[in-house]
C-alpha positions, 0 to 999 in steps of 0.5 A: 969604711965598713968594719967587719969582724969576728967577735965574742959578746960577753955581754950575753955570757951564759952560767956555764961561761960560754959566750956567743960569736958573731960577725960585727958589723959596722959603719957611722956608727951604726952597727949589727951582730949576726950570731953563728950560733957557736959559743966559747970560753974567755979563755979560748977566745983570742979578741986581737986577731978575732980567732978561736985559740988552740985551747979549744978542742974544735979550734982548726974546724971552728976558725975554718967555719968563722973565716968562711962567714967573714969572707961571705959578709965581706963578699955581700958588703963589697959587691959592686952590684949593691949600692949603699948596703947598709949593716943592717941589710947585710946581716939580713942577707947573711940569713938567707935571700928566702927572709930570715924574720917572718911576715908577721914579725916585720908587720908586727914592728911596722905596727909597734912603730905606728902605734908608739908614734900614735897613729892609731887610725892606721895601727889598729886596722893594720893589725886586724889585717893580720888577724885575717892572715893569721885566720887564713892560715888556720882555716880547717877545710875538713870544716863546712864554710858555714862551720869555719865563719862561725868558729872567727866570728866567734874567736873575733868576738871572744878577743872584743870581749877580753880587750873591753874586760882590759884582760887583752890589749893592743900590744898583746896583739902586737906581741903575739905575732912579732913571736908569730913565725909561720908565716915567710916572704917567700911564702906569698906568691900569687897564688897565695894572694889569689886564695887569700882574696877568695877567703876575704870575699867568700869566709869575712864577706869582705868587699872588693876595697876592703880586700884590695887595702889588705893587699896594699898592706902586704905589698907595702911589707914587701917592700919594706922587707926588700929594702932591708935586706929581709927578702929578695926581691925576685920574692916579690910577688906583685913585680911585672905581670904578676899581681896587680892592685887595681883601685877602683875610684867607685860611685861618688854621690853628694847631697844636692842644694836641696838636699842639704837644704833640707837638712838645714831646716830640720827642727831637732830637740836641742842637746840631744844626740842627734841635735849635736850629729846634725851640727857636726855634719853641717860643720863638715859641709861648710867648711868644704868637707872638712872630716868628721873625725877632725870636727869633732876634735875642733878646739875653740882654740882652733878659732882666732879673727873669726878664722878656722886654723885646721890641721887635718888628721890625715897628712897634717896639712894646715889651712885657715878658712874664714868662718861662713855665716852659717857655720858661726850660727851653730858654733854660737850655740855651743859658745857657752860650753866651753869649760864643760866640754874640756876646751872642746866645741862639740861634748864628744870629747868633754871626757877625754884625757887631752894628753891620751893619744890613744883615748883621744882616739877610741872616743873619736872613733866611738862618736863618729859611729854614733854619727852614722846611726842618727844620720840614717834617722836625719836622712828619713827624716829629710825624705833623702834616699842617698845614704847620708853618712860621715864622709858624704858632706865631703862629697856633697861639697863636690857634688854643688862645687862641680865645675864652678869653682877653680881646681887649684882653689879646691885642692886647697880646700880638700888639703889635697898634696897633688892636684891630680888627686883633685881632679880626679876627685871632683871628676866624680862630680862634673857631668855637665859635658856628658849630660849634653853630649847624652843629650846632643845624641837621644834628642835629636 
């Protein structure tokens, strides 16, 4: 059963003795406060019946306004039509349907938690979001479009600058928007994402993905605040035939046999950067794909019987592969480096704090763009036309595995949590039966 009442937190008493009233709400064991903004003294405070005392000049006028408010928490917590209303959400509801915290404040808490828990790969782009918000609300229309780029490139520029300088670090940027309150709920209707969308495409040059994650952000915000009472949900901008996020699978294209074969019987000079991206991306294919992000963190350890136990990254999903032939080739190489390269197979790391989860990261992240450089030289080089890059050995994995192999035996060998997924992944590269259908129809 739910406790609601009045009461005076000395805990927050100011120099001049006063302390402030607020309503307490609790329930297995979790309780919140939600202030009135009205302070008294000890002595005008009766804490057994949770009332203001005839000593206080206002008493008859301030336990009018204290009964009101408690009758409004009680009314909120006990209404039939919300079920399992948490003290959390009451206290929300008590600040208003419109949302009592800012957007940017809820977001700013989201990311604080990613960050605390390590999940750098989604805190930092996360925050860059709100970067763009926040460039978005300040956009000078007396300003030229050429004028307003330059002026965020410069000013992104500027706070790339200070964080390298460690004069600007993340949980500043964190900081900077839990106290940022321009920004409510309620203002993010539908024609706010629509000018939004055109400010990603028209002023940061954003590609249709790119905008259509930033609003799978602010809908999963949305949702968040709704839940917790912050906002109402008649607020919510993307229900019925308002916004819809429509995610496009786009063009999947993998290397061929022969393409990856001339890949293989490419001569490079031996530990060299390009030597070392050209191991990691045949690693990535061999192992079905495995990311590269995740190759480059490979321990020896990860190796027991000529196995691979691989966690991936992404949704911590376990599996054991054997070691294919070919990809123990490459490993032998790197066998005898292992003291050097901190218990790591590949050098990448060989410098990293191993219990530094966020240098962990950043080097991870600065190696795999190392990667797309030289793999555009090995693609030159390879006479290959296709855009070789990191995730494209998933795909040309795809690509040759086609309709040849089971979908419940490549769903273990994508990690995939759902086999739909699978299907519509490999369906990027099966083209066998429109081929013949093409062909059925043309060459008649």
């Amino acid at each position: 059963m739910a406790s609601i009442k009045i009461v005076r937190r000395k805990n927050k008493e100011r120099k001049d003795g006063t302390a402030p009233l607020a309503l307490r709400i609790s329930e297995n064991y979790k309780t919140n406060y939600k202030f009135t903004g009205h302070y008294v003294l000890e002595k005008d405070w009766d804490k057994v019946v949770g009332r203001v005392k005839r000593t206080h000049p206002n008493f008859k006028k301030l336990n009018n306004f204290l009964m009101k408010k408690l009758t409004e928490a009680n009314d909120i917590y006990f209404d039939t039509k919300v079920e399992n209303i948490t003290p959390k959400q009451v206290k929300q509801k008590l600040k208003g349907p419109g949302g009592s915290k800012s957007f940017f404040t809820v977001a700013a808490e989201r990311i604080q938690s990613k960050y605390d828990r390590g999940t750098f790969s989604v805190a930092k782009p996360e925050l860059s979001i709100l970067y763009n918000l926040e460039e978005f609300l300040n956009l000078k229309m007396s300003l030229s479009k050429n004028a307003n780029i330059k002026a965020i490139k410069e000013r992104r520029k500027e706070r790339i600058s200070k964080a390298r300088k460690t004069e600007y670090s993340f949980e500043d940027g964190i900081d900077h928007f839990k106290k940022n309150k321009k920004l409510k709920f309620r203002d993010i209707n539908e024609a706010f994402l629509g000018r939004f969308k055109t400010f990603c495409s028209v002023y940061l040059n954003q590609k249709t993905r790119t905008i259509t994650n930033q609003l799978i952000f602010i809908r999963t915000l949305f949702n968040i605040a709704i839940k917790d009472g912050i906002v109402s949900s008649k607020f919510y901008p993307f229900a019925g035939k308002k916004e819809k996020i429509h995610i496009g699978s786009g063009n999947k294209i993998g290397l061929t046999i022969q393409e990856v074969e001339k890949i293989e019987a490419l001569k490079l000079k031996k530990n060299t950067s390009i030597w070392d991206t050209h191991n990691v991306w045949l690693i990535s294919f061999y192992f079905a794909g495995i990311r590269i992000s995740d190759v480059v963190k490979l321990r020896w350890t990860d190796f027991k019987d000529n196995r691979l136990y691989y966690i991936m990254n992404k949704n911590e999903k376990p599996l054991s592969l054997k070691v294919p032939e070919k990809a123990a080739a490459i490993l032998k190489f790197y066998k005898n480096n292992q003291s050097e390269n901190n218990g790591y197979v590949f050098p990448f790391l060989k410098e990293v704090n191993s219990k530094d989860k966020e240098d962990i990261f950043v080097k991870t992240r600065n190696a795999t763009r190392l990667f797309n450089k030289y793999l555009k030289k090995i693609a030159k080089q390879c006479d290959i036309d296709k855009n070789l890059s990191n995730h494209i050995a998933r795909h040309s994995f795809g690509n040759i595995a086609g309709d040849r192999i089971h979908p419940l035996m490549l769903q273990k060998l994508y990690r995939h949590s759902d086999l739909k997924t699978t299907l519509n992944y490999q369906a990027n590269f099966i083209n066998r039966d429109a081929d013949d259908a093409l062909d059925s129809v043309v060459n008649f």
